[in-house]
C-alpha positions in Angstrom: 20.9 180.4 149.3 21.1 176.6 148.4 23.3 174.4 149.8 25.7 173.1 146.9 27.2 169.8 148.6 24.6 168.3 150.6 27.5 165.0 151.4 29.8 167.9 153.3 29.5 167.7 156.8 29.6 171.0 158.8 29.8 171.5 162.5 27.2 172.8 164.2 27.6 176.5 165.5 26.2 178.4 167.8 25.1 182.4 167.9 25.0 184.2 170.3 22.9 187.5 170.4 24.7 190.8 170.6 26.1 192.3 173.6 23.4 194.9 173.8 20.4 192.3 174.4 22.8 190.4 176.7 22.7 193.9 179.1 18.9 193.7 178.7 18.9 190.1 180.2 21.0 191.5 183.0 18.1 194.8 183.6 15.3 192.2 184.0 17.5 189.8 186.3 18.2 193.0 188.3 14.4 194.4 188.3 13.1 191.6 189.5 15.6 190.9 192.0 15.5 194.3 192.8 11.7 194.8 193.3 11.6 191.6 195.0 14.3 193.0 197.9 11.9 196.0 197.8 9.0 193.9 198.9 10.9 192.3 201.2 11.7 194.9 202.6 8.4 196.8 203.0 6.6 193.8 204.8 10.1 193.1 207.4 10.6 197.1 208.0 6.2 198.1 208.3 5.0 197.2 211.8 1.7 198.8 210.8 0.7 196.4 208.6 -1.6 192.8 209.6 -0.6 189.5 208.6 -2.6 189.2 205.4 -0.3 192.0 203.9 2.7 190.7 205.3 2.0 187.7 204.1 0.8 188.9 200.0 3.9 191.2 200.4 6.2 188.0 200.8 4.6 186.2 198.3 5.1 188.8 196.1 8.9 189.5 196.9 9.2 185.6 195.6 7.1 186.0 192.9 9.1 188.4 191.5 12.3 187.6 192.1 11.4 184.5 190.6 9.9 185.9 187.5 13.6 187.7 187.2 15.3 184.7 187.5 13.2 182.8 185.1 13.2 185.2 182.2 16.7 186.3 182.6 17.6 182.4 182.4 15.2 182.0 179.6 16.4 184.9 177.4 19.9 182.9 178.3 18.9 180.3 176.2 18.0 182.1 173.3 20.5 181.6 170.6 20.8 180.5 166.2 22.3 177.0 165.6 23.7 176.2 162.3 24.4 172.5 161.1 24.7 170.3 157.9 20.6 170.1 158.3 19.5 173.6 158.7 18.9 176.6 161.2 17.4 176.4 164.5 16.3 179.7 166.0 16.1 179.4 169.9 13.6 181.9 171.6 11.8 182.0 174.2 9.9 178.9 174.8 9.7 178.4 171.3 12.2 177.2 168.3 11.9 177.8 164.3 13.9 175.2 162.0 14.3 175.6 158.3 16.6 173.6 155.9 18.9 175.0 154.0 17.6 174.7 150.5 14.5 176.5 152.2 16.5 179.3 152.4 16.1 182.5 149.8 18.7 184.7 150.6 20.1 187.0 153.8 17.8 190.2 153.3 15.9 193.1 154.9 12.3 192.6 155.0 9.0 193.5 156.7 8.5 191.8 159.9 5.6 191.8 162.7 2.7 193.7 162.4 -1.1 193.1 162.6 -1.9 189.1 160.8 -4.9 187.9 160.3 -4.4 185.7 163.6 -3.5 188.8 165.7 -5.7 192.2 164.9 -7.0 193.1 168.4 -3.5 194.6 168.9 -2.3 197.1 166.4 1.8 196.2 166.3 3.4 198.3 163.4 5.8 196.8 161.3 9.4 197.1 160.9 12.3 196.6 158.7 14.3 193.4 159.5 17.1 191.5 158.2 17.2 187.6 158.1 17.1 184.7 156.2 13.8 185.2 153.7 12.0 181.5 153.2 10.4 179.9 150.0 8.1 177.3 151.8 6.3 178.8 154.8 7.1 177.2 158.0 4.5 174.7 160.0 2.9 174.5 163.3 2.3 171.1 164.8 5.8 169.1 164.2 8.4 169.3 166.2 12.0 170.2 165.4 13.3 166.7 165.0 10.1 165.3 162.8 10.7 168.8 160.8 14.3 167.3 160.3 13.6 164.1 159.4 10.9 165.2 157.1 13.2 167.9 155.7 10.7 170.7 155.8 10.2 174.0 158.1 8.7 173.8 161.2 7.9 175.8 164.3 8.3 174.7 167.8 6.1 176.1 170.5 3.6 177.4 173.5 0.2 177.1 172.3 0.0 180.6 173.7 2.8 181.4 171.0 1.5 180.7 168.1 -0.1 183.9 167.3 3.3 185.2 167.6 5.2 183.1 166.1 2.8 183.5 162.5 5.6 185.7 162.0 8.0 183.4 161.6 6.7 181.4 158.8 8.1 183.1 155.7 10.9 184.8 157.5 13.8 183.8 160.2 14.9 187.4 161.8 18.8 187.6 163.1 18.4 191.2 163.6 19.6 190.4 167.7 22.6 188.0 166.0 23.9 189.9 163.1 27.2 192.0 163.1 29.5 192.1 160.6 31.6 188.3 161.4 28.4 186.7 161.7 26.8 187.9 158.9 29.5 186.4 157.3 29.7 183.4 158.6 25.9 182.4 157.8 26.7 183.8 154.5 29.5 181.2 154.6 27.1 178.3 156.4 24.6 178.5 153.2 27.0 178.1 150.9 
């Protein structure tokens, strides 16, 4: 999918992912607040316990909780922008960027498994739709110098990277697709 008029400017949009992974965000933010109260609970209601386990007891109430917080925020923030310059894929604490004339076509394709980065971990593959890339995507720039530069790029943790390997011939939208918004990027890349 090649953009024809490369003069035309389009307004940037912003997906969402589907209402189903929006509930998940909610089940984490609830665990953790939830297992936090729990621990909270244990070290204010046990009179049989010392300080010391008190005291890791409260530390872990906070620690969760916070750990709640924070991921349910972060998985927030995930979301696919589309502009005149390309697609941004926000994830958690990482973002993919491809131009447009980088993208093949909206397809289903293999995604995740064991790479040659990753092989002490079996992870089967699967079956997933998204936009399928000609040039592989790059570790190392950041978005911005990946749009100046006009070429693909990935964003991230260090810790990432093994991760995000999957990203670099394929952009998966299997968390943004229905049927209006496959549309609509089928509309974007025209």
């Amino acid at each position: 999918m090649v953009r024809t008029d490369s003069s035309a400017l389009v307004p940037q949009k912003v997906y969402r992912q589907n209402r189903i992974w929006l509930v998940m965000h909610l089940f984490v933010l609830a665990l953790g607040l939830g297992l936090g109260i729990l621990f909270l609970v244990l070290s204010l209601r046990m009179a049989s316990i010392d300080r010391a386990s008190r005291a890791v007891l409260l530390v872990g109430a906070a620690i969760l909780a916070s750990l709640g917080i924070l991921v349910f925020l972060g998985f927030r923030r995930v979301c696919l922008v589309t502009s005149s310059q390309g697609v941004i894929l926000y994830g958690l604490g990482y973002k993919v960027y491809t131009p447009w004339d980088n993208i093949k076509e909206l397809s289903t394709d293999w995604y995740g498994g064991n790479s040659a980065y990753a092989t002490r971990f079996y992870q089967p593959r699967h079956l997933v739709e998204g936009f399928l890339l000609y040039r592989p995507a790059v570790f190392g720039l950041s978005v911005e110098e990946g749009m100046k530069r006009h070429v693909p790029v990935i964003q991230g943790m260090v810790l990432l990277a093994v991760q995000m390997s999957r990203y670099t011939h394929m952009l998966p939208l299997a968390g943004f697709l229905n049927e209006q918004t496959r549309q609509e990027l089928i509309e974007d890349a025209q």
